[in-house]
C-alpha positions as CSV (number, residue, x, y, z in Angstrom):
1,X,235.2,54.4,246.7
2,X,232.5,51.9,247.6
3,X,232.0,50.9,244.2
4,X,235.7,49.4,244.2
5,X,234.6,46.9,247.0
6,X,233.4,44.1,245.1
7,X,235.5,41.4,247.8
8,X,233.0,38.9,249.6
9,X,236.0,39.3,252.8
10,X,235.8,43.1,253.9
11,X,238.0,45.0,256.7
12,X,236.5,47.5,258.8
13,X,237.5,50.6,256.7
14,X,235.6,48.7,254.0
15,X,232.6,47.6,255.8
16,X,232.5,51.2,257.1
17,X,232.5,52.6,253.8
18,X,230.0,50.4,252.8
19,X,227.5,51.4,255.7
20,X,228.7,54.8,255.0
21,X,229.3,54.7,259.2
22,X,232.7,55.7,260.8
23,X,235.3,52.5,261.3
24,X,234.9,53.4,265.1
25,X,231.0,52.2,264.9
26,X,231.9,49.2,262.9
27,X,234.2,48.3,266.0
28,X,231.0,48.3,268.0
29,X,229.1,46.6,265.7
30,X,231.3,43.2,265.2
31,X,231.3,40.3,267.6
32,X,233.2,37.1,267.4
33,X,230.6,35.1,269.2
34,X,227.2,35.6,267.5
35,X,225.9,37.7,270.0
36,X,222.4,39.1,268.2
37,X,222.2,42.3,267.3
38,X,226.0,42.3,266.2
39,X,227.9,41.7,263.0
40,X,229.1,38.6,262.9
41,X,233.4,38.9,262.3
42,X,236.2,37.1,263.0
43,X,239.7,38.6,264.1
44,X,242.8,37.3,261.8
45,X,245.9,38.4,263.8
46,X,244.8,41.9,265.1
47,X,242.4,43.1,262.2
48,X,238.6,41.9,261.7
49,X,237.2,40.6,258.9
50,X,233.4,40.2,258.1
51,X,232.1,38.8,255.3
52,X,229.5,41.0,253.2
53,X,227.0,38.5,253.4
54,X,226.9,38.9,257.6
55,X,226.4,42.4,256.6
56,X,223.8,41.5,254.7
57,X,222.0,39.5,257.5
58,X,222.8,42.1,259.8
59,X,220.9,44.7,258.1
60,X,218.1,42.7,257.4
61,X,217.9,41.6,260.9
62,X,217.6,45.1,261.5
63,X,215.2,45.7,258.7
64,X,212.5,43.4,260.1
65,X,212.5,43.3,263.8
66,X,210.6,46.0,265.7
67,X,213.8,47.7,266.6
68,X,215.3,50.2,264.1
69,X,219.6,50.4,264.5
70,X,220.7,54.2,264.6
71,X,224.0,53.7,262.9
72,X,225.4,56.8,263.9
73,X,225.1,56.7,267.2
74,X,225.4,52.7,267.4
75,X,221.7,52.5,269.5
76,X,219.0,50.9,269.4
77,X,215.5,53.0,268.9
78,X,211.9,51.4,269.6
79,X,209.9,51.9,266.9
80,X,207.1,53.7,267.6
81,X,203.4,52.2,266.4
């Protein structure tokens, strides 16, 4: 099903899919206010919307820090060396 999302504008369910995490860690993930560490999303009416390109910076965020995201289990890990 992740092939089919080609939209630049995702909803949970589809940012979930693409992460290939549950819609529930998603939830955690996204933040309205730019809070670091956090997807970047906005709410229209009572769903969230996040563009694939904060995904994008979210994961490389991720990617280069010294911190590495468990997705799972939405925590963050030290690195070790």
């Amino acid at each position: 099903m992740v092939e089919n999302i080609k939209d630049d504008i995702l909803t949970i369910n589809q940012a979930a899919q693409l992460l290939k995490v549950s819609p529930s860690t998603v939830y955690d993930l996204v933040s309205d206010e730019g809070v670091p560490g956090k997807i970047f999303a906005k709410k229209v009416g009572r769903s969230w919307r996040i563009t694939r390109k904060e995904i994008d910076n979210f994961l490389s965020e991720k990617k280069g820090s010294n911190y590495q995201m468990s997705l799972s289990q939405t925590e963050v890990i030290k690195k070790s060396g």
